[in-house]
C-alpha positions in Angstrom: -9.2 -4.5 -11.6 -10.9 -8.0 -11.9 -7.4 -9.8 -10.6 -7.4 -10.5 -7.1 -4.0 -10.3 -5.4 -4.9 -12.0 -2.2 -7.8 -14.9 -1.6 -8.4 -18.5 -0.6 -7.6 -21.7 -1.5 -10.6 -23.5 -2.6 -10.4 -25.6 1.1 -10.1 -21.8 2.7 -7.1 -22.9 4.6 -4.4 -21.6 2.6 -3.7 -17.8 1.0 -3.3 -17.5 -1.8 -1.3 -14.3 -3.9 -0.7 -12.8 -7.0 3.2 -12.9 -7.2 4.1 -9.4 -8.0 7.5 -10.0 -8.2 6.6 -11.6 -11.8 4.5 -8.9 -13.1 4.6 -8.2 -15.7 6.2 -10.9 -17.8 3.8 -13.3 -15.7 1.1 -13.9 -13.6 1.7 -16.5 -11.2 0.0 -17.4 -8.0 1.5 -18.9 -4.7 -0.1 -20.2 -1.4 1.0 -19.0 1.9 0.9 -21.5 4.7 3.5 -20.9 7.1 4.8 -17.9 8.6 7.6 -18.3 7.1 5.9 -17.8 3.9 4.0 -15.2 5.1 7.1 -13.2 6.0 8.8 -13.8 2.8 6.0 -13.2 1.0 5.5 -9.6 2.3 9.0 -8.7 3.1 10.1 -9.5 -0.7 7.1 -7.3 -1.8 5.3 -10.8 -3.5 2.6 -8.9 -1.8 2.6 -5.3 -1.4 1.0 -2.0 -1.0 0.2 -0.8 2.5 -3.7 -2.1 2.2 -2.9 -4.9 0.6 -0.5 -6.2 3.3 -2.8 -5.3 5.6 -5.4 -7.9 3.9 -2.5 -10.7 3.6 -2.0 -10.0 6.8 -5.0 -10.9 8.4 -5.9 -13.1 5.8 -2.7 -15.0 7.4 -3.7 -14.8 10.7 -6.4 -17.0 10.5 -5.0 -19.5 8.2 -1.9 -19.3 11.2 -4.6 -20.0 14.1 -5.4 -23.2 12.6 -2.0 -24.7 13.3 -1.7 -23.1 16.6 -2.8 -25.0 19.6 -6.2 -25.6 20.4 -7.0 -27.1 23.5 -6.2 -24.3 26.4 -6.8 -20.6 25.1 -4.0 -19.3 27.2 -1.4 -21.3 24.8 -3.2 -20.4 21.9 -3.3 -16.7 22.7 0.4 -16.4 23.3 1.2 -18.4 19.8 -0.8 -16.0 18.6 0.4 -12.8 19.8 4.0 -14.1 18.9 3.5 -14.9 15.3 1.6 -11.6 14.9 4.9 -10.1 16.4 6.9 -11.8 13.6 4.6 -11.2 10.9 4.3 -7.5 11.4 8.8 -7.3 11.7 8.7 -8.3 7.7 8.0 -4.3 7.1 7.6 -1.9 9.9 6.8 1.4 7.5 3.5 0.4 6.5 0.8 1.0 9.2 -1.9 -1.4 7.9 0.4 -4.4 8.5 0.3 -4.0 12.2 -3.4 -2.5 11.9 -4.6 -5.6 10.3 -3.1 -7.7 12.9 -4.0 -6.1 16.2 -7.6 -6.2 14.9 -7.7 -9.9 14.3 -5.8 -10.2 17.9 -8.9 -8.0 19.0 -11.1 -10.9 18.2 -8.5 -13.2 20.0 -8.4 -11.2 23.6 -11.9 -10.4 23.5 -13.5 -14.2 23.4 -11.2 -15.6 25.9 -13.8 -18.0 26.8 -14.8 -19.3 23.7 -13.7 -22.6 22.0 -10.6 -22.0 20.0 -12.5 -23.6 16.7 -15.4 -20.9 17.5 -12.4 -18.2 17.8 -11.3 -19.2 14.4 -14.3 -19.0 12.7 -14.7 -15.6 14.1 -11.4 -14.7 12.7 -11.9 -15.9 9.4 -15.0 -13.4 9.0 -12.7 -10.7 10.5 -10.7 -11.2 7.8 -13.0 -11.4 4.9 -14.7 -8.1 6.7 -11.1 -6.5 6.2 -10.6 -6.8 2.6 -14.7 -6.2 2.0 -14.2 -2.8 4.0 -11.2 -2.1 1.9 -12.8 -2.2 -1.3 -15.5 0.3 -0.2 -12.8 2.5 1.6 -11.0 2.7 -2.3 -14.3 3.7 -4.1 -14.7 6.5 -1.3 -11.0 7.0 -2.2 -12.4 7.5 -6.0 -14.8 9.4 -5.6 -13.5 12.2 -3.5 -9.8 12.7 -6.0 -12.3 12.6 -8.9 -13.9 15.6 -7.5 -10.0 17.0 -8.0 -9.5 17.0 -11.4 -11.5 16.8 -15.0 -11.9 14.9 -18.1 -8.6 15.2 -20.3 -6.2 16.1 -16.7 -2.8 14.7 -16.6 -2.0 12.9 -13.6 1.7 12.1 -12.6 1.9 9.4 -9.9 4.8 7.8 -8.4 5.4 3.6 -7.4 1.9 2.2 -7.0 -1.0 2.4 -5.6 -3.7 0.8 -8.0 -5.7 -2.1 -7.6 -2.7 -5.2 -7.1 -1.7 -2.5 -4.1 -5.7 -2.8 -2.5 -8.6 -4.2 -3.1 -10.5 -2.9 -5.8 -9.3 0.6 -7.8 -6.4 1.6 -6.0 -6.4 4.7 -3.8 -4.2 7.0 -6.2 -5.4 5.3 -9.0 -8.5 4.7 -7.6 -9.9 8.0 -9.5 -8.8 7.3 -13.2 -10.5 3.6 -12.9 -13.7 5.6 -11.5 -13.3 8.1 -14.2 -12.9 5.3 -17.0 -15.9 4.2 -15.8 -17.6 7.7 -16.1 -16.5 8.8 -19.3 -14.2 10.9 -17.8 -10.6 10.1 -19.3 -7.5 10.7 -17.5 -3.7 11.2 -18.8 -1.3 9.4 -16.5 2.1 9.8 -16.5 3.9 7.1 -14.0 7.1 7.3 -12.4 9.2 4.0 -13.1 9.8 4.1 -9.5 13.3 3.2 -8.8 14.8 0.7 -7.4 12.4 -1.6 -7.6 10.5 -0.6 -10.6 7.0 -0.8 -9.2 5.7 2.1 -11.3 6.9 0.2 -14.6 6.4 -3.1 -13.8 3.0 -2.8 -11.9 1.1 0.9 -12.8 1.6 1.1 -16.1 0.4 -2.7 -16.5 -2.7 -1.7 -14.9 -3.3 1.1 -16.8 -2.6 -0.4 -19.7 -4.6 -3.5 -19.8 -7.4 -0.9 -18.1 -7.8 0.9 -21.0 -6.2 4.2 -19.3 -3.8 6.5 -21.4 -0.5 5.6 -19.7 3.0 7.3 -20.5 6.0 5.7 -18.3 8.8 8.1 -17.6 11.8 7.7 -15.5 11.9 9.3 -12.3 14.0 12.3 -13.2 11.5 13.0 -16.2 8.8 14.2 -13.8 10.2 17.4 -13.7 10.4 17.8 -17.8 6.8 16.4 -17.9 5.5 19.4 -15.3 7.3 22.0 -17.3 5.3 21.6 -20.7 2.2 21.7 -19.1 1.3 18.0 -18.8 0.7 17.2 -15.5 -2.3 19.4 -13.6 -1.8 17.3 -10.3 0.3 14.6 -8.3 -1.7 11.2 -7.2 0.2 9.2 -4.9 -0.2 7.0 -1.8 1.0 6.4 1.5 2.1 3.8 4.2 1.9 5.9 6.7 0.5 9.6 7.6 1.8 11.3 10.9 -0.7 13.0 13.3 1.1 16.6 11.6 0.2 15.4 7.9 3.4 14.2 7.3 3.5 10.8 4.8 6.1 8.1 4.1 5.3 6.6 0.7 7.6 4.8 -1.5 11.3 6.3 -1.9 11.4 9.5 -4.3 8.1 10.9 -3.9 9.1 13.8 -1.3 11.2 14.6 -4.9 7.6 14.5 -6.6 6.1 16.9 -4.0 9.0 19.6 -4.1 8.9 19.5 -8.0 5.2 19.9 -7.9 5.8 23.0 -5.3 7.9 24.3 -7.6 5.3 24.1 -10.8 2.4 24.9 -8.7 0.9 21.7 -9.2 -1.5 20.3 -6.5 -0.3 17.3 -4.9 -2.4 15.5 -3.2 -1.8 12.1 -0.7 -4.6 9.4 -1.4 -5.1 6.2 1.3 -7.4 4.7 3.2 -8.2 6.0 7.2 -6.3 3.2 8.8 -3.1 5.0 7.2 -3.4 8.1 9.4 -1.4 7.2 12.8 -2.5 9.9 15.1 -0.1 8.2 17.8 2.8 9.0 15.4 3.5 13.0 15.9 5.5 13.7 13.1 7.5 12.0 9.7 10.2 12.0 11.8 8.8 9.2 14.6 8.2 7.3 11.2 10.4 4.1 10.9 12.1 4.0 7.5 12.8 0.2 6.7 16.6 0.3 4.8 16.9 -2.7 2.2 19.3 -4.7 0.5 22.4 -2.9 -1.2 21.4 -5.8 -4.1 18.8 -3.8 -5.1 20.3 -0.8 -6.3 23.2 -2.8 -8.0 22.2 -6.5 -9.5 18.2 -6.5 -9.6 17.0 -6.4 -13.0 20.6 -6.6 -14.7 21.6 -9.1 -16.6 25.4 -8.1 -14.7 26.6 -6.2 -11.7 26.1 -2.0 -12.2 28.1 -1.5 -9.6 31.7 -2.9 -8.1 31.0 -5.2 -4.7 32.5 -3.5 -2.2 30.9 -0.1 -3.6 28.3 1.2 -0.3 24.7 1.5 -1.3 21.8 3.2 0.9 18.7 1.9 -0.1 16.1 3.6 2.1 12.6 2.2 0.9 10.6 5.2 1.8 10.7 8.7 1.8 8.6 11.1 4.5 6.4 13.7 2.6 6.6 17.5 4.7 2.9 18.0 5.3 3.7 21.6 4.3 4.0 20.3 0.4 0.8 18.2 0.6 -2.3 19.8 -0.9 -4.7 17.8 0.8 -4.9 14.0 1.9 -7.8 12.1 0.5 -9.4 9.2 2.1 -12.5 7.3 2.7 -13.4 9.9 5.1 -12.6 13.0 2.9 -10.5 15.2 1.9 -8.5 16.8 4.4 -6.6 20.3 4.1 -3.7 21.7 6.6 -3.6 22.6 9.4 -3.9 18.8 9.8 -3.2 19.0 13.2 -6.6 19.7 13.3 -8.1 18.5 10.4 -6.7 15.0 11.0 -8.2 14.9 14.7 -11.6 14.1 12.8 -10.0 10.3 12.5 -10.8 10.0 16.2 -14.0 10.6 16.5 
């Protein structure tokens, strides 16, 4: 939990990430400076997990502004509002991306007569204000799932949605950290989460060098591991959560939720408040961001599993029906169907 995925260069004019994309054979750092980089480096998941983006994100945006043109605000607003338009293309499932961004352009349109080096300034403590607020929102996050379970639970969870996804603890995961920390220990079985293998190659490395008693399985294991008994509730995350309850998270997980119906496990939707889109009625109005066919067939093999001309669909997410979901956890508290209603509480 100590590993931060996105900071500063030591000059502060740079970001700097944790490379997922090596985890976990190696931990390797790179620094963003262009948009280019920036793009890359979210839209080939170097940096990833909705909050987490979200912090890049705005991280970015300053360290963007400084190259942008400073001498008539007009010209610098404009650059502005066109590289956050870029930026926020790289993966238009996750909410926080574009959440992060209109919030620094916030600081942008509402100091239109301030000097652009004084705007800057401002946006750099937007930033840090973002990824300190996100931290807080994932020990909320904590607290309120570890009120769902007890000591010696099984927990299945599916891709990831620990620490290298946020801040600090996770938001699904964020409840077996807090527990660790508690005395209260938590089972963990983790989905390998296919294609892309976050679930093996990112949750079960945090659990493991966190001291939490982690069992990987492959995704069609998680209905074995409910039937003997093992699992007494679902964990998972989300990019997005419609204004019905509805969530897109990572590809298989609406799987998770209908095997969980089926066992009468709880299953329960953890993320932070700026998930919920209340201007998004339904999974349905959910953009689903489709991904290369070279995933499914040459990533992580040594050699081709699959003939070249054979068609792949490679959806990246998945939408949730709210009428699985048990409740959705966030910084704000647990919420319980109908969600039309419950969720309205995000506005006031």
């Amino acid at each position: 939990m100590d590993m931060m995925n996105v900071t500063w260069n030591a000059a502060g004019d740079k970001v700097v990430i944790l490379d997922q994309t090596k985890l976990p054979g190696r931990v390797e750092y790179v620094e963003l400076a262009t948009a280019e980089d920036v793009y890359q480096a979210i839209f080939k998941l170097k940096v990833r997990g909705a909050p987490a983006i979200g912090i890049c994100a705005a991280f970015s945006m300053y360290v963007l502004a400084l190259a942008m043109p400073q001498e008539e605000y007009g010209d610098f607003s404009r650059e502005f509002s066109r590289t956050k338009e870029y930026i926020a293309s790289s993966r238009p499932t996750a909410v926080n991306l574009r959440w992060a961004m209109e919030r620094m352009e916030k600081v942008v349109t509402a100091h239109p007569s301030s000097p652009i080096q004084e705007i800057c300034k401002m946006l750099k403590e937007e930033a840090d204000a973002i990824q300190r607020e996100d931290i807080e929102m994932c020990r909320r996050i904590a607290q309120y799932g570890l009120s769902l379970v007890k000591d010696g639970d099984g927990i299945l969870t599916h891709c990831n949605a620990g620490p290298l996804a946020t801040s600090r603890y996770g938001t699904a995961l964020g409840p077996v950290f807090l527990g660790k920390e508690r005395g209260i220990d938590l089972k963990v079985f983790a989905d390998e989460t296919r294609p892309l293998l976050q679930g093996a190659r990112l949750t079960s490395y945090e659990l493991q060098k966190g001291g939490i008693d982690v069992t990987l399985i492959c995704d069609n294991m998680a209905s074995m591991v409910m039937k003997n008994g093992w699992v007494q509730a679902c964990f998972v995350g989300c990019d997005r959560v419609a204004a019905n309850g509805d969530t897109a998270n990572k590809i298989g997980t609406s799987g998770v939720a209908i095997l969980a119906h089926h066992y009468k496990i709880p299953f329960y939707v953890l993320g932070p408040s700026s998930t919920i889109d209340l201007d998004c009625p339904t999974g349905a109005d959910i953009p689903i961001e489709l991904r290369a066919p070279q995933e499914i067939k040459e990533q992580f093999y040594s050699q081709p599993m699959a003939l070249p001309e054979t068609k792949c669909y490679n959806p990246a997410f998945d939408v949730t029906d709210h009428s699985l979901i048990t409740a959705i956890v966030t910084d704000r508290g647990i919420f319980r169907a109908p969600y039309t209603e419950s969720l309205q509480k995000m506005r006031s």
